[in-house]
C-alpha positions in Angstrom: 0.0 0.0 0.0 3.2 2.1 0.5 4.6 1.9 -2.8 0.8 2.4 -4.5 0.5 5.4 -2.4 4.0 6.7 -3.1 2.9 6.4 -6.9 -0.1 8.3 -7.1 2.1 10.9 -6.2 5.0 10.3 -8.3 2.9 9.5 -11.5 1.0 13.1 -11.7 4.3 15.0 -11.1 6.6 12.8 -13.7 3.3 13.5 -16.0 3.2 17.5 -15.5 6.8 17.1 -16.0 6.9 15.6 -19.0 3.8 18.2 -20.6 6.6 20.9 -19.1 9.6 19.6 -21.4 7.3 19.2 -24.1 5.8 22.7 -24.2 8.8 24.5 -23.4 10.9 22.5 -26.9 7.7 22.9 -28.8 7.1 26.6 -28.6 11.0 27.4 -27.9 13.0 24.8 -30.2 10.5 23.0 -32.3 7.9 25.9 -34.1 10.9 28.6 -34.1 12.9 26.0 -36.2 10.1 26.1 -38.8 10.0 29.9 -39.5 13.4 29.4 -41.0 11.5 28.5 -44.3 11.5 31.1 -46.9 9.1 29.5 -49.2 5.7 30.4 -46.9 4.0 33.5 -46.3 4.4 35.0 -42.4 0.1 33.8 -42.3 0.2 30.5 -43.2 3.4 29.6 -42.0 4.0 26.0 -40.9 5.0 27.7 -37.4 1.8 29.4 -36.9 0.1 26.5 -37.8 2.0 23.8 -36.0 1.8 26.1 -32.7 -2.3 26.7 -33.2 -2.8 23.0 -33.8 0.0 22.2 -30.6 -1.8 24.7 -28.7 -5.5 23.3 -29.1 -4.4 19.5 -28.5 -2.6 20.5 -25.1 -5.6 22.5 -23.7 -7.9 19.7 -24.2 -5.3 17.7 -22.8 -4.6 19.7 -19.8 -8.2 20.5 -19.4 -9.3 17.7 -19.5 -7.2 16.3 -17.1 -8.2 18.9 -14.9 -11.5 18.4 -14.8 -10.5 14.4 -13.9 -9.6 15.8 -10.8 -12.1 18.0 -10.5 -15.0 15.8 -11.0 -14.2 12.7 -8.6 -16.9 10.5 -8.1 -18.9 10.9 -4.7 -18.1 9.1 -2.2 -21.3 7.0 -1.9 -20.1 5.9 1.9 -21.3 9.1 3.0 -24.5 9.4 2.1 -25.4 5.6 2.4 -23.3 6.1 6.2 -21.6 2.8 6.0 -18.5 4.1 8.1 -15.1 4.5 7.0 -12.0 2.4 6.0 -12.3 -1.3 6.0 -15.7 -1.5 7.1 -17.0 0.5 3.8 -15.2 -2.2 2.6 -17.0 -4.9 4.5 -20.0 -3.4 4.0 -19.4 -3.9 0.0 -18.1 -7.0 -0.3 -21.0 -8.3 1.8 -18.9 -9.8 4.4 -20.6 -8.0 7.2 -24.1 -8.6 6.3 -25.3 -11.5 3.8 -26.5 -10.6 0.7 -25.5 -6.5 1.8 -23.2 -6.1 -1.4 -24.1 -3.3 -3.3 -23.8 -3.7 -6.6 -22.0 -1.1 -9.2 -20.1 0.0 -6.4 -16.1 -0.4 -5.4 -14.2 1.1 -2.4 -10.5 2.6 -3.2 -8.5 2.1 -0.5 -5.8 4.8 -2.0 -9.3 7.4 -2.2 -10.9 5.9 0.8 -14.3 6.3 -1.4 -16.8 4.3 -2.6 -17.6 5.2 -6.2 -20.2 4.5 -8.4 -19.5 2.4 -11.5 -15.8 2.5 -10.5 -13.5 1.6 -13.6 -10.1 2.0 -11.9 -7.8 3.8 -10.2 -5.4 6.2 -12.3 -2.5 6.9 -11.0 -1.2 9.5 -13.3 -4.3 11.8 -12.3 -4.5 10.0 -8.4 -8.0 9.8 -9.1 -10.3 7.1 -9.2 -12.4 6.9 -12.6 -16.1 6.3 -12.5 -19.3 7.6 -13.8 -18.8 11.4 -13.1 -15.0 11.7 -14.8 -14.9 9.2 -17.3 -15.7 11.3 -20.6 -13.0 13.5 -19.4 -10.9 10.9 -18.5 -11.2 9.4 -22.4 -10.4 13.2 -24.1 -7.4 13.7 -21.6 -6.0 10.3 -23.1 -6.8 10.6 -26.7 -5.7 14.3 -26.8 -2.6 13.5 -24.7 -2.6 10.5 -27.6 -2.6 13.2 -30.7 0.0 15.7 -28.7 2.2 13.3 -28.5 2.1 11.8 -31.6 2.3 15.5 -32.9 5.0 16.3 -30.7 6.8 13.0 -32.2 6.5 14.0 -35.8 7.7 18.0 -34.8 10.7 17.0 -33.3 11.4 14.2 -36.3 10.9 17.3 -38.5 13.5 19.3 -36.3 16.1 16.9 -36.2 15.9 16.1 -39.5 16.9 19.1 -40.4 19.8 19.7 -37.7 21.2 16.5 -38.2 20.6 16.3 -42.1 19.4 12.9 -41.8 16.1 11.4 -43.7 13.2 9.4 -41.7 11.7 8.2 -45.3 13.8 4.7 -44.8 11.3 3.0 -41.6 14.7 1.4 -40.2 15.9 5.0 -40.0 14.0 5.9 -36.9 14.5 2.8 -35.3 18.3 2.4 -35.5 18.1 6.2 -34.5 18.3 6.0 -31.0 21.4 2.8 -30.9 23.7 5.3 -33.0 22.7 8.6 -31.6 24.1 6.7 -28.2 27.6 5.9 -30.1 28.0 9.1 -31.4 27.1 10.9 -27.8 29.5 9.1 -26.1 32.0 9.7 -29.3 31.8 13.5 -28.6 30.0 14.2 -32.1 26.4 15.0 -30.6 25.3 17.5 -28.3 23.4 16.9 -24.8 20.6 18.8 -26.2 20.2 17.0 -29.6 20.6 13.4 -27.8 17.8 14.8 -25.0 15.6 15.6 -28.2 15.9 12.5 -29.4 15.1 10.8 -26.2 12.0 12.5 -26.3 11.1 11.4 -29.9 11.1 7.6 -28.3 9.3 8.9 -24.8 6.4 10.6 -27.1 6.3 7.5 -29.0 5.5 5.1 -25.9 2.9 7.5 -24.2 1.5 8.4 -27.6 0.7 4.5 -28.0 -0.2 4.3 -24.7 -2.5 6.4 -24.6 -4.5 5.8 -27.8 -4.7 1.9 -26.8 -6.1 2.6 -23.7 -8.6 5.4 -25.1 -9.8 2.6 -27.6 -10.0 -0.3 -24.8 -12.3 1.9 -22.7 -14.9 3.1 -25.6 -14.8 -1.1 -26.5 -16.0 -1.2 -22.7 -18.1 1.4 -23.0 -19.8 0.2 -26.2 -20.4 -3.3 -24.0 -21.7 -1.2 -21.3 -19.2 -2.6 -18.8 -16.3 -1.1 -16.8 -13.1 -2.4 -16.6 -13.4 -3.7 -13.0 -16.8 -5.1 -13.8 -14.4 -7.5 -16.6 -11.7 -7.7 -13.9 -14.1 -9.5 -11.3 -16.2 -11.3 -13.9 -19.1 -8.9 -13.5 -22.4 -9.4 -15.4 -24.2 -6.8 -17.1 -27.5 -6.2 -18.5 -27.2 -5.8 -22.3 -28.3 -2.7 -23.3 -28.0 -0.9 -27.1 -24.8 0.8 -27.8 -26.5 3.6 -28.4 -27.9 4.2 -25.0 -24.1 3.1 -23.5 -22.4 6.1 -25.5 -24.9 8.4 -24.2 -24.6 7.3 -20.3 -21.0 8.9 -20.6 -20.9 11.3 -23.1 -24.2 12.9 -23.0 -26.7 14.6 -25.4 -23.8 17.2 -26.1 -20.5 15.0 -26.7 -20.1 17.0 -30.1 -19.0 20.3 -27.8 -16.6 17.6 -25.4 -14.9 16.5 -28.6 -13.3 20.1 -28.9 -14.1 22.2 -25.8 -13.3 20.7 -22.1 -16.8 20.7 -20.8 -17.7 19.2 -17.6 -18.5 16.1 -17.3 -23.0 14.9 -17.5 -24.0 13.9 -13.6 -23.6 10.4 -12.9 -26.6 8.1 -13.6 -26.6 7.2 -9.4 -27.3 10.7 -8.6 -29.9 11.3 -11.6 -31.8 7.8 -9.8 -31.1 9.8 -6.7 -33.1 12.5 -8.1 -36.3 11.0 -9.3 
């Protein structure tokens, strides 16, 4: 519990970290690089274009990831005053009562919550995803996916062109990294080129990463199950896909597709409602 605890705090700093490094070579090294061509007019400059298009994927990134945070899912324990720590847990896993299980429902130890339709625990926000985050929590991956990604192909662009090297062979990029090594340690490339480069491999993994994941949890969401729910060998009632898409994303997912917009309530506090 130690080391899970010690990572939901390591996770969301190595992650603003890493969204530091890559604004700071974007708008510094990477889009200042591009104004050297003569060829484009100052308005439709690949600069002004890359920065626009940088600039829109990482504010739906960060905001997005923001409102992860900022939208944790209620702590059902409260309201339903089944005490704290392990006996919320007892009090869900039936254990304290027969038959007293509630079902949709999961205690995090690290939140020391009960959520509603819990999917799991992410560690690079140090939130738990469940109903009330979890359209947010698919934009902040698949625009994190696409600023990476563009990230990846801006910085194959710059050092293309400092290194005079090509990236049309497919081998090229992957023998990249093995001989930029040899020629660091040979005295013939700079710290900051062989940094850059690291980063073209980083972007790479959480660009992948990322869009996997996004794609996994729309597959669960099209099921209408949660990845806990497949984890524990849940059963669900099969509903249209339709009516699955909608739980999470609403009426308006067009404006969350482009705009961080808060998140629809959950359907527990809607039943709560009526």
């Amino acid at each position: 519990m130690l080391v899970l605890r010690l990572l939901n705090v390591v996770a969301p700093a190595y992650f603003l970290c890493i969204s530091l490094v890559t604004f700071v070579l974007q708008i510094f090294v990477f889009i200042p690089s591009m104004f050297r061509d003569p060829s484009t007019t100052s308005l439709f400059s690949p600069a002004l274009l890359h920065g626009a298009l940088f600039l829109f994927l990482s504010a739906n990134a960060l905001g997005n990831y923001v409102l992860v945070i900022q939208n944790s899912p209620e702590d059902l324990g409260k309201d339903l005053n089944l005490g704290k720590g392990a006996e919320v847990a007892d009090w869900l896993d039936g254990s304290r009562s027969p038959g007293s299980a509630l079902p949709g429902t999961h205690f995090c130890r690290l939140c020391a919550r009960v959520t509603q339709r819990h999917d799991h625990h992410c560690f690079f926000t140090g939130n738990c995803i469940g109903s009330r985050n979890m359209r947010n929590f698919i934009m902040f991956c698949l625009y994190t996916s696409l600023a990476c990604l563009h990230s990846l192909v801006a910085g194959m662009a710059y050092i293309s062109a400092t290194l005079s090297m090509s990236f049309v062979d497919p081998l090229a990029f992957l023998t990249l990294l093995p001989h930029s090594i040899s020629q660091f340690f040979s005295g013939a490339l700079l710290s900051s080129e062989m940094f850059i480069i690291l980063m073209l491999y980083l972007w790479l993994g959480i660009g992948l990463a990322c869009a996997g994941f996004c794609f996994h949890q729309m597959l669960l969401i099209l099921r209408g199950q949660t990845r806990y729910q497949v984890r524990k060998g849940m059963l669900v009632r099969a509903r249209p896909w339709r009516e699955n898409l909608q739980e999470v994303f609403g009426k308006k997912w067009l404006l969350g597709l482009f705009i961080p917009v808060q998140n629809m309530e959950s359907s527990y506090r809607r039943q709560k409602e009526k």
